[in-house]
C-alpha positions as CSV (number, residue, x, y, z in Angstrom):
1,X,3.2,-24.8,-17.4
2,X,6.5,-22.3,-17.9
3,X,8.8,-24.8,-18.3
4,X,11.2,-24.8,-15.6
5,X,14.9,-24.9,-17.9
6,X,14.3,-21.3,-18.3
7,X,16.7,-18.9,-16.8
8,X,15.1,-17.5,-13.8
9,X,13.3,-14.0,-13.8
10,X,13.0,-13.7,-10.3
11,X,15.7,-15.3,-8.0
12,X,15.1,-15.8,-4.3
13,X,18.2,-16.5,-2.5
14,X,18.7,-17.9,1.2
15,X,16.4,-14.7,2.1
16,X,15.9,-13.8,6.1
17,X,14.0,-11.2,7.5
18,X,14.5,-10.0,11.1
19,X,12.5,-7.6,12.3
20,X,12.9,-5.6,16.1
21,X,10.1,-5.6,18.2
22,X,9.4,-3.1,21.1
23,X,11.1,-5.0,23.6
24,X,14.1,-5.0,21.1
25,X,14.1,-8.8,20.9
26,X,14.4,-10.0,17.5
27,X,11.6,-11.4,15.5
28,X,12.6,-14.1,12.5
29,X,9.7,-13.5,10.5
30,X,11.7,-15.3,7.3
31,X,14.0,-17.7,7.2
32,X,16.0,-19.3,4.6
33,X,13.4,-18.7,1.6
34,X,15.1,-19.1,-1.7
35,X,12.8,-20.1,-5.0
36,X,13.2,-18.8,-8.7
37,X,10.0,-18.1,-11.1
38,X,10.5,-18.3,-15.0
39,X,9.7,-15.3,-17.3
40,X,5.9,-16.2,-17.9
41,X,5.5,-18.2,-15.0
42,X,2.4,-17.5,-12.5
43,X,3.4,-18.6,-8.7
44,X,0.8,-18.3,-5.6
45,X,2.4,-18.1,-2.2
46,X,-0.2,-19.4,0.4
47,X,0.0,-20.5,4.3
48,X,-1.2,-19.6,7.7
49,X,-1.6,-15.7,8.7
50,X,2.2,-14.5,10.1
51,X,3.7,-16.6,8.3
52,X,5.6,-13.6,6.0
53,X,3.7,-14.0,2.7
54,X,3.2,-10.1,2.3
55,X,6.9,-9.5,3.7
56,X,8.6,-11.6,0.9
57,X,6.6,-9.8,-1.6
58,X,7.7,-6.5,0.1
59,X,11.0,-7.6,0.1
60,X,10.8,-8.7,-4.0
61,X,9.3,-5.7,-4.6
62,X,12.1,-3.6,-3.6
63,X,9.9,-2.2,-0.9
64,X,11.8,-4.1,1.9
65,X,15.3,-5.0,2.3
66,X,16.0,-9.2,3.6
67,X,18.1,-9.6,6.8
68,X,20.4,-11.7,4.8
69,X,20.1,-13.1,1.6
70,X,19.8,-11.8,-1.9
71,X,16.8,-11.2,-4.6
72,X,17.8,-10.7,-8.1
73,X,15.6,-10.0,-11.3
74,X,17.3,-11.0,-14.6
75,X,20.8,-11.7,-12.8
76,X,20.8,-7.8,-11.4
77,X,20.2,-7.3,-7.2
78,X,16.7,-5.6,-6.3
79,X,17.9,-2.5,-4.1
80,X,14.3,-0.8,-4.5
81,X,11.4,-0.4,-6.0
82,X,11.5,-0.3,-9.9
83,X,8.8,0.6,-12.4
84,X,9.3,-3.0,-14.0
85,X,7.7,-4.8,-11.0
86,X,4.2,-3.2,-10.8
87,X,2.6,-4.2,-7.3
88,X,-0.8,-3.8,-5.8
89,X,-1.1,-4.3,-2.0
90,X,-3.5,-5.1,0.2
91,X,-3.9,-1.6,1.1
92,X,-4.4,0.1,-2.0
93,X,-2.2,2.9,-3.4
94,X,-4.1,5.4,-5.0
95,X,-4.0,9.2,-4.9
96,X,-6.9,10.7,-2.9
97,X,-6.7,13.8,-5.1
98,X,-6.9,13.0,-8.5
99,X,-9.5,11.3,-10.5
100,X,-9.8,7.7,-11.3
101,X,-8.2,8.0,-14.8
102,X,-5.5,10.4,-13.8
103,X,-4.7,7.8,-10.8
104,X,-4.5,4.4,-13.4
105,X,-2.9,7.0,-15.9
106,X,-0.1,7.9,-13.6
107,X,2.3,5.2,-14.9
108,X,2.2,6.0,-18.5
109,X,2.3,9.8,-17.8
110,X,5.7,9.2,-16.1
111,X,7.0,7.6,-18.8
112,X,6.2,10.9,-20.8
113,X,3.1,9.3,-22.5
114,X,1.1,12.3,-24.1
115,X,-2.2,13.2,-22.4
116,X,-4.1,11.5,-25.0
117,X,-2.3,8.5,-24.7
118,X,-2.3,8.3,-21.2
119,X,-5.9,8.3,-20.9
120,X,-6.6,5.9,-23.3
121,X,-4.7,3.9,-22.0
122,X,-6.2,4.9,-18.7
123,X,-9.8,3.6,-20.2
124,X,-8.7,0.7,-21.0
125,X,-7.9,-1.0,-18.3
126,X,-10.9,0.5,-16.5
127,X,-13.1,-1.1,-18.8
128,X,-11.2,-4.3,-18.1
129,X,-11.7,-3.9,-14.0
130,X,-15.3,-3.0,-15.3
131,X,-15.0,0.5,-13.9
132,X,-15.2,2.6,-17.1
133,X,-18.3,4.5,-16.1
134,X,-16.2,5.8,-12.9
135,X,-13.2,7.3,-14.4
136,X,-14.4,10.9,-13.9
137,X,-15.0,10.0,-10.1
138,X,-12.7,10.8,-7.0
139,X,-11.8,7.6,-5.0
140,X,-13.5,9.2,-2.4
141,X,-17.0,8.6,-3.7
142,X,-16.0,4.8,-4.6
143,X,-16.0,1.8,-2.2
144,X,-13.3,-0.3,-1.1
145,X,-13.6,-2.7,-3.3
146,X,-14.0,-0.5,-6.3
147,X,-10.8,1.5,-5.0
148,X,-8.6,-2.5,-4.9
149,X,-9.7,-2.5,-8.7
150,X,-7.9,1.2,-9.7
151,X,-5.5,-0.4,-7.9
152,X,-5.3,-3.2,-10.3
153,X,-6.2,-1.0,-13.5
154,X,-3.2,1.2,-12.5
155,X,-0.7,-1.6,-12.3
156,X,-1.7,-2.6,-16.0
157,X,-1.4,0.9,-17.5
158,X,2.5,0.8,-16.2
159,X,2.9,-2.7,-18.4
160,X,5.6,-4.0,-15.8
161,X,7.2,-7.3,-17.1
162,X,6.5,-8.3,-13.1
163,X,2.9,-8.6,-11.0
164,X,4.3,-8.5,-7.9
165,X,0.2,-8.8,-6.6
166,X,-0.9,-8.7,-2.2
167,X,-4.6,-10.0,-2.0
168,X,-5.8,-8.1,-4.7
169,X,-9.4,-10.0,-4.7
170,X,-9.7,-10.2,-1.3
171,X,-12.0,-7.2,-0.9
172,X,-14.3,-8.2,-3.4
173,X,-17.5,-9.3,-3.3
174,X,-17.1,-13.0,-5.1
175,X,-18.6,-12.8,-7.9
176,X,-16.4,-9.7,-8.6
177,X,-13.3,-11.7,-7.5
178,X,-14.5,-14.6,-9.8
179,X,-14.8,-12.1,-12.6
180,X,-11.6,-11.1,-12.1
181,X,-10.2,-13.9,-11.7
182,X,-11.3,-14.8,-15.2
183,X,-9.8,-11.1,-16.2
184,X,-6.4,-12.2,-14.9
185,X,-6.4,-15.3,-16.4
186,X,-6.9,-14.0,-19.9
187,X,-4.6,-11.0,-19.3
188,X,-1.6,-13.8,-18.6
189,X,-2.4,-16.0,-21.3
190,X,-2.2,-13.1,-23.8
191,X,1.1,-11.3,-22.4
192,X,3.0,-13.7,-20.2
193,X,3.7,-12.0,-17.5
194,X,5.6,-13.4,-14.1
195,X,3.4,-13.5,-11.7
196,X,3.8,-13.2,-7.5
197,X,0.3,-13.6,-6.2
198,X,-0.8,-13.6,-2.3
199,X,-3.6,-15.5,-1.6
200,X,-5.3,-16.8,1.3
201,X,-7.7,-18.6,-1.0
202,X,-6.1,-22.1,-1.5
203,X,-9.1,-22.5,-5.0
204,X,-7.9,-19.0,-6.4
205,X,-4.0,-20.2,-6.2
206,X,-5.1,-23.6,-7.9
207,X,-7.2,-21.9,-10.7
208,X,-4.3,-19.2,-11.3
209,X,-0.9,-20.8,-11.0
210,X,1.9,-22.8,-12.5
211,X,3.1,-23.5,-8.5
212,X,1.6,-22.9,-5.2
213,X,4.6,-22.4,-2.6
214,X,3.1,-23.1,0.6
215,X,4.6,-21.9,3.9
216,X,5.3,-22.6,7.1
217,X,5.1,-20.1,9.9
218,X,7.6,-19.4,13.4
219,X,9.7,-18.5,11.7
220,X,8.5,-17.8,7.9
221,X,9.8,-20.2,5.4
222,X,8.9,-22.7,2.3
223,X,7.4,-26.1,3.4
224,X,6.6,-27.1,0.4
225,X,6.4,-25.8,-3.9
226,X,3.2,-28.0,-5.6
227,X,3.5,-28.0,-9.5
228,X,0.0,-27.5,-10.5
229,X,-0.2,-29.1,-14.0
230,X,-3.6,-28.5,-14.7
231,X,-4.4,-27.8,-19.0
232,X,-4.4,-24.4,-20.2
233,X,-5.8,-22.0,-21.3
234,X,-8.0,-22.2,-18.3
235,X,-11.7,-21.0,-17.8
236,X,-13.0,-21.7,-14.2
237,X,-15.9,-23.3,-14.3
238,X,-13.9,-26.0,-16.1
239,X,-10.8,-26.0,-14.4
240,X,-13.1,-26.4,-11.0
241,X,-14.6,-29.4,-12.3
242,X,-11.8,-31.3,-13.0
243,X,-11.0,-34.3,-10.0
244,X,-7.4,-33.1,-10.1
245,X,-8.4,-29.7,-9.2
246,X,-9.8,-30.6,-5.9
247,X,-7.0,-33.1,-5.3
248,X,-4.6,-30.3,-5.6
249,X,-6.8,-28.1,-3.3
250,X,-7.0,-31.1,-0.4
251,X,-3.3,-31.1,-0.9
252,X,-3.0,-28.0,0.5
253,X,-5.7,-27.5,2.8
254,X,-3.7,-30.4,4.5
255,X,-0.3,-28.9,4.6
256,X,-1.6,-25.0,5.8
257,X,-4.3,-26.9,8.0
258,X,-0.9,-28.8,10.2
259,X,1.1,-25.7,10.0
260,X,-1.9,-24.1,11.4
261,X,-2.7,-26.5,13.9
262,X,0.9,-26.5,15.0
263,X,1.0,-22.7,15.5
264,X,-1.9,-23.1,17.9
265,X,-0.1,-25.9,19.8
């Protein structure tokens, strides 16, 4: 695990998030979040649906502005969006009109990479969402799932020093996701990233992490952070073996399972 004397990278400060509904009430969809991830460090945010997982992340990203509250990377205040936090959201954002390798090659080609350089960089990280043999398709002609992986392959090509990632697994089939997973793993091993990951899959967030924040919901906030100090590096099939990995998992199956049981009171 990152150890945790680090100076933070990412610095979540007393963050709220009001949003108006139609009635023009006010709807406290986070309250009070404040955390701080390590350069290198890989953190999961899990808990029931509603309770702001993928609004933080917006709100990190640059892509949302907190209530109240600050988010700083490397001391300086996130304002907007910045090509140093790469994201991939649920709802994948690709371009409709160009190619598969002009859409992962967008990054690099903004940052004045030559053509050739663009696209083999662009190949690349196809090959690693195992979607080489597509690059000369239109996402059009691809499923979802295949279009969630350009989404993926297009972060990479930008080489953010952030993954700032919304279910990016979810619409995979699972052995996909597992493969992935796997893909991910080895990819953060090798260049360190930070890491803010989505999940609704409590195993994916144990397999993957350093920390698992778990929250509450009404309103959205942090019941609890869970160290997960399982070895590295890890390979899956191992990791899932291991009795401390499905301690861990209980763990948090119990802590969403009351929070959900409590919203449904």
């Amino acid at each position: 695990m990152t150890g945790q004397a680090d100076a933070p990278h990412i610095s979540v400060d007393h963050v709220n998030k009001r949003f108006q509904t139609a009635s023009r009430a006010q709807l406290q969809a986070l309250k009070d979040v404040s955390f701080a991830a390590t350069r290198g460090e890989f953190i999961s945010i899990v808990g029931p649906s509603g309770c702001g997982k993928s609004t933080l992340l917006y709100i990190v990203a640059g892509l949302l502005d907190a209530s109240d509250g600050t988010v700083t990377v490397d001391d300086e205040r996130v304002t907007g969006p910045s090509p140093e936090r790469g994201v991939v959201l649920q709802n994948f954002s690709i371009f409709p009109w160009r190619r598969v390798i002009d859409n992962v090659a967008y990054g690099p080609e903004m940052r004045g990479a030559s053509r050739q350089e663009r696209r083999r960089i662009a190949r690349q990280y196809l090959e690693t969402v195992g979607l080489g043999e597509f690059a000369e398709y239109f996402p059009r002609e691809l499923s979802g799932g295949m279009k969630q992986r350009i989404a993926i392959a297009q972060m990479l090509a930008c080489n953010p020093s952030i993954f700032l990632m919304d279910e990016p697994f979810g619409a995979l089939d699972a052995l996909t996701r597992e493969v992935l997973q796997e893909q991910l793993l080895r990819l953060w091993e090798r260049d360190r990233k930070t890491v803010l990951f989505v999940t609704h899959s409590i195993d994916e967030a144990v397999l993957l992490s350093d920390r698992v924040i778990v929250m509450a919901t009404r309103p959205g906030r942090i019941k609890e952070i869970v160290p997960i100090d399982l070895p590295r590096p890890r390979r899956a099939e191992e990791i899932r073996a291991l009795p401390q990995f499905g301690t861990l998992r209980r763990h948090i199956w119990a802590s969403i399972r009351a929070e959900t049981l409590e919203m449904m009171q």
